[in-house]
Short mmCIF file of the C-alpha atoms (twelve columns), coordinates in Angstrom:
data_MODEL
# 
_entry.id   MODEL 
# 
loop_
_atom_site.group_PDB 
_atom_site.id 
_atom_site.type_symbol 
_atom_site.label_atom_id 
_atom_site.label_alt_id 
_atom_site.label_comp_id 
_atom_site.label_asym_id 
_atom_site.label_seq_id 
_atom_site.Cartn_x 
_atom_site.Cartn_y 
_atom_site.Cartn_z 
_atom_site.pdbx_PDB_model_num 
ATOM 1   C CA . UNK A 1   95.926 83.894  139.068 1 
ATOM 2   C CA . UNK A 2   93.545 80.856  139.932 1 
ATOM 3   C CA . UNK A 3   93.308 77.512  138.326 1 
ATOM 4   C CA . UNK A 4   89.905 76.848  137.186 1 
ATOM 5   C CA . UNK A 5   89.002 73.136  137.490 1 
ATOM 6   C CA . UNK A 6   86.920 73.534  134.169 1 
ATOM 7   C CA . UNK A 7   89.621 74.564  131.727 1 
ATOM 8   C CA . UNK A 8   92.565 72.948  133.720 1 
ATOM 9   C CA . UNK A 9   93.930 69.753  132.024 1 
ATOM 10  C CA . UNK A 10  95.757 68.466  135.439 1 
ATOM 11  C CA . UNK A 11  94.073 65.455  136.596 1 
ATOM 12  C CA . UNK A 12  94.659 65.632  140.122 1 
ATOM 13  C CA . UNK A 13  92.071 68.715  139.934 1 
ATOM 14  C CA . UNK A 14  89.681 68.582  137.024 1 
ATOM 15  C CA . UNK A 15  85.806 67.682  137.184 1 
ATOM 16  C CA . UNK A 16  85.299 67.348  133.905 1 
ATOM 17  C CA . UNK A 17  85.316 64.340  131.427 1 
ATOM 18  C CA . UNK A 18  86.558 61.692  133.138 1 
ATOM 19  C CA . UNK A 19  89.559 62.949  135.324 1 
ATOM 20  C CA . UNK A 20  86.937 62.107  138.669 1 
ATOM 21  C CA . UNK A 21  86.597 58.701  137.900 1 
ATOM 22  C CA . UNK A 22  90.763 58.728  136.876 1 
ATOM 23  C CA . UNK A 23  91.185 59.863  140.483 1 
ATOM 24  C CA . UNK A 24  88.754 56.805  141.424 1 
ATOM 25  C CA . UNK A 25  90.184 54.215  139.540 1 
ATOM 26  C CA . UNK A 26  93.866 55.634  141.200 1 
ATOM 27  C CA . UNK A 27  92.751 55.597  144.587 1 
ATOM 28  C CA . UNK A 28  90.995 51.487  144.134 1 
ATOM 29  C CA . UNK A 29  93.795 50.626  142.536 1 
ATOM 30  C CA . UNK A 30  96.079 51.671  145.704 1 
ATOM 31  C CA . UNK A 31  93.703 50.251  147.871 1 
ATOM 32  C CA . UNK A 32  93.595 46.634  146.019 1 
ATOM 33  C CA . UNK A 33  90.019 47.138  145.297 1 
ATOM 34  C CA . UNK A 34  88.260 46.223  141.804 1 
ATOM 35  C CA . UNK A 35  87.318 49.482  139.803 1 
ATOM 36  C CA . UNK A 36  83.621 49.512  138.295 1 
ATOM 37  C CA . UNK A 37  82.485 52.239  136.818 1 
ATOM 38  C CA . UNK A 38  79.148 51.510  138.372 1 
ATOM 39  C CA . UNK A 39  80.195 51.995  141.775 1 
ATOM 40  C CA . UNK A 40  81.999 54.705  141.340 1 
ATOM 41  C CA . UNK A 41  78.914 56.384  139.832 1 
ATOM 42  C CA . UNK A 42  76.787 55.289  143.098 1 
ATOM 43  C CA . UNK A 43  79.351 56.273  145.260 1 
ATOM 44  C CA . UNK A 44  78.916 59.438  143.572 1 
ATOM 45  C CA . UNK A 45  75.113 59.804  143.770 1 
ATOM 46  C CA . UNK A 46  74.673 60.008  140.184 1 
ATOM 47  C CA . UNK A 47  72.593 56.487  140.347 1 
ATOM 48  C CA . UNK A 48  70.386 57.360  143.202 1 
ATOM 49  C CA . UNK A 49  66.995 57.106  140.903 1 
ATOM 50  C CA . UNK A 50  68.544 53.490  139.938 1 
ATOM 51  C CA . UNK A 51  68.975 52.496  143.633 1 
ATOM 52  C CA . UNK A 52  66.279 53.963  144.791 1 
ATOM 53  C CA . UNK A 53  64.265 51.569  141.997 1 
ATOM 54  C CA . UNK A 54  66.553 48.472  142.682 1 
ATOM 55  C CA . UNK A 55  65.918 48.741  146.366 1 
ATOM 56  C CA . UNK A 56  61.490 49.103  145.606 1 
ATOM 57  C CA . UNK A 57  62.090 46.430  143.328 1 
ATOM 58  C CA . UNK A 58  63.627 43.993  146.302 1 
ATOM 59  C CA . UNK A 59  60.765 45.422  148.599 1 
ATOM 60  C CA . UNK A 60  58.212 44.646  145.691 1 
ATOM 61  C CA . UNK A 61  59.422 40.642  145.276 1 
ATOM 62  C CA . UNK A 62  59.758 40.201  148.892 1 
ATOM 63  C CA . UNK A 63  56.470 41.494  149.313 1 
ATOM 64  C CA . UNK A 64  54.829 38.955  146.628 1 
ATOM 65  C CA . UNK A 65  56.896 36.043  148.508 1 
ATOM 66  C CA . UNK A 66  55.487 37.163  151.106 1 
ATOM 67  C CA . UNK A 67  52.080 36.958  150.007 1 
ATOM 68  C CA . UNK A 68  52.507 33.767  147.679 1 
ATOM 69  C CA . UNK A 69  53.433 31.760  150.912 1 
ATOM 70  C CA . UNK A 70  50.383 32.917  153.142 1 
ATOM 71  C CA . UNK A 71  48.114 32.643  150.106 1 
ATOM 72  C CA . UNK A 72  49.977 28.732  149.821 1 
ATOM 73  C CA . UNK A 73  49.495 28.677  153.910 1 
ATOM 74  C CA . UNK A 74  46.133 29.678  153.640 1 
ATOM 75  C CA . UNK A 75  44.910 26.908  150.663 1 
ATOM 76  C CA . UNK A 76  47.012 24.119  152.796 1 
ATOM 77  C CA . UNK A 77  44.353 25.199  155.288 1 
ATOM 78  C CA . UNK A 78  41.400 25.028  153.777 1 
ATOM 79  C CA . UNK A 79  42.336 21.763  152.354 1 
ATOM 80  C CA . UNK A 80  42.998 20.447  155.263 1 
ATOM 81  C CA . UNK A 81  39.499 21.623  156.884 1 
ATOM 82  C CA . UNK A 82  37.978 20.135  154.053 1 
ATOM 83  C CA . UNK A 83  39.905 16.682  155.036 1 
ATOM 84  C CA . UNK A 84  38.709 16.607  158.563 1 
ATOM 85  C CA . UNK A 85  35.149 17.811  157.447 1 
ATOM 86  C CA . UNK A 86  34.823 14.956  154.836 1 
ATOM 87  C CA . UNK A 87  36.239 12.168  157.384 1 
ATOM 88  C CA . UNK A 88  33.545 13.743  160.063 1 
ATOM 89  C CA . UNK A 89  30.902 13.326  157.353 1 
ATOM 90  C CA . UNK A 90  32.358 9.786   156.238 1 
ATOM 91  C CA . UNK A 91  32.421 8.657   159.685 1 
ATOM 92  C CA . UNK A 92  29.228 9.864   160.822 1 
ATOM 93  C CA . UNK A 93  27.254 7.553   157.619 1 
ATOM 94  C CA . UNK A 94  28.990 4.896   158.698 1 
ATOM 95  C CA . UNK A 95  27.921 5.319   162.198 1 
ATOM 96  C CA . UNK A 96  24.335 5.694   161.013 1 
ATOM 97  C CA . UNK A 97  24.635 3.200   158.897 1 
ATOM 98  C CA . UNK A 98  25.814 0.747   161.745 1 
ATOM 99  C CA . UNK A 99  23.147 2.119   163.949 1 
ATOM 100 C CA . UNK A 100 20.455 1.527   161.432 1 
ATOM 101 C CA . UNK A 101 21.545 -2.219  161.215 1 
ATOM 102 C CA . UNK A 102 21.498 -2.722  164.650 1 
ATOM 103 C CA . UNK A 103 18.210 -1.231  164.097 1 
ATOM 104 C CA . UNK A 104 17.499 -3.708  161.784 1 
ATOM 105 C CA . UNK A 105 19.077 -6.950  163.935 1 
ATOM 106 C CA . UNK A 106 17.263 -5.850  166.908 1 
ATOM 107 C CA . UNK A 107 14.014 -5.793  165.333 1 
ATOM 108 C CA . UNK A 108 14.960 -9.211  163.273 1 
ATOM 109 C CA . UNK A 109 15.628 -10.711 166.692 1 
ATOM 110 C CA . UNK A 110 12.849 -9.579  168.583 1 
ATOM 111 C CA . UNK A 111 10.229 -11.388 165.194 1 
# 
């Protein structure tokens, strides 16, 4: 007669309760590694939906870093535009204003 893994109580072979994870914790435990429950369920697949929304979460933030430093790039820019436009504009009224006094001494000179 065959064992059926349901009804068996032998945890070398039964999927039910928590003999799986027994057998998980056994085999880390051999192998010096830490046992978590949690990556024994990923390991698994049973937390696919969770890593599949931990993973579009990463892609989400890295995306608005992403964005936050061009929109930062782009302002740091514009301000900068703005700079050279306002020192072209400062320098040409002073440049007008110097030519309009020469202007003025010339004309002065020449009475």
């Amino acid at each position: 007669m065959s064992e059926d893994s349901l009804n068996s109580s032998n945890p070398e072979t039964a999927n039910h309760h928590w003999f799986p994870f027994l057998r998980y914790k056994k085999e880390c435990e051999e192998n010096g590694k830490e046992v978590s429950v949690n990556e024994w369920m990923r390991a698994t697949g049973k937390l696919d939906a969770k890593i599949a929304h931990e993973e579009s979460v990463a892609l989400a933030a890295k995306i608005s870093a992403e964005k936050e430093a061009d929109a930062k790039k782009a302002i740091e820019k514009e301000a900068k535009e703005k700079k050279a436009t306002l020192k072209k504009e400062s320098n040409n009224a002073k440049q007008s204003l110097n030519e309009k006094k020469s202007t003025n001494n010339e004309s002065k000179s020449k009475n």
